[in-house]
Steps between C-alpha positions, in 0.01 A plus 500: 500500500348184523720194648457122465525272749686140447537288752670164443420172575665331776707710745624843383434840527208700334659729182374791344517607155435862381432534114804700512721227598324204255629774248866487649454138479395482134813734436744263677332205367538626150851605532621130628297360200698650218794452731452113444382531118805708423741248714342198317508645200854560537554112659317374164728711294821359650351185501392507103863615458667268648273171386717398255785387680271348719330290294470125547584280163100542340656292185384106463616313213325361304358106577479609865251586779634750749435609819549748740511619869410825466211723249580615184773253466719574753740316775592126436412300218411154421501328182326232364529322130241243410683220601392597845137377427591164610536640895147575526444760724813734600489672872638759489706656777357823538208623309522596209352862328606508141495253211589474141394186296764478216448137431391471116204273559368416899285666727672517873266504736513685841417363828367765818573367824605593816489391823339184460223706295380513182441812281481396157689434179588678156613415162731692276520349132805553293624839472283625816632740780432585830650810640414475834201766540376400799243211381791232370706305767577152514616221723575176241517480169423226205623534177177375238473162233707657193228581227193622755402820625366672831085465493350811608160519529 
């Protein structure tokens, strides 16, 4: 039986591996695998089941822009209606992961930036929504001239 030789880098001591035992290995390797798929399975059960009463408010009414914390419209929201166009540019305190344009006829436009850098800005027209997928977060917020729309090009 032929034996391979590993020897690490830095200090330690040289190890040996029979075919035998990278066999073993596999075994034990495959075993703690569907271990972990069967207990996350189970965690995303429980956690499917219990969403519901978990869930953050996801309505917005109607003539508002809303915010939240958290993706997929969850943790604190914040409201705006279009007499908020008149602030400019909103900071918000924390930034933000999901939006929801309800306002009948304005584009709010999203502001990326952090840390005293830049990362870019969006634009959701009327009746756009942004679940939080991992692309969308935002920083400020403008609420659009009543009557336009967002340009995309």
């Amino acid at each position: 039986m032929e034996l391979e030789t590993h020897r690490p880098r830095g200090r330690g001591r040289q190890v040996s591996f029979s075919p035998s035992s990278r066999a073993a290995g596999w075994r034990v390797a495959t075993q703690r695998l569907a271990s972990l798929i069967a207990a996350l399975f189970a965690a995303a059960t429980l956690t499917a089941t219990a969403a519901p009463a978990a869930m953050a408010d996801e309505y917005c009414a109607s003539g508002n822009v809303c915010v939240w914390n958290g993706a997929n419209y969850q943790n604190a929201k914040n409201q705006f209606t279009a007499a908020d166009a008149a602030r400019g540019w909103i900071q918000f305190d924390k930034i933000k992961f999901s939006i929801k344009n309800h306002l009948t006829n304005r584009p709010v436009y999203t502001l990326k930036y952090y840390a005293g850098v830049y990362y870019g800005w969006d634009c959701q027209n009327p009746g756009d929504v942004k679940r939080g997928d991992g692309w969308f977060w935002a920083s400020h917020l403008a609420i659009g001239e009543a009557g336009t729309r967002c340009q995309r090009g």
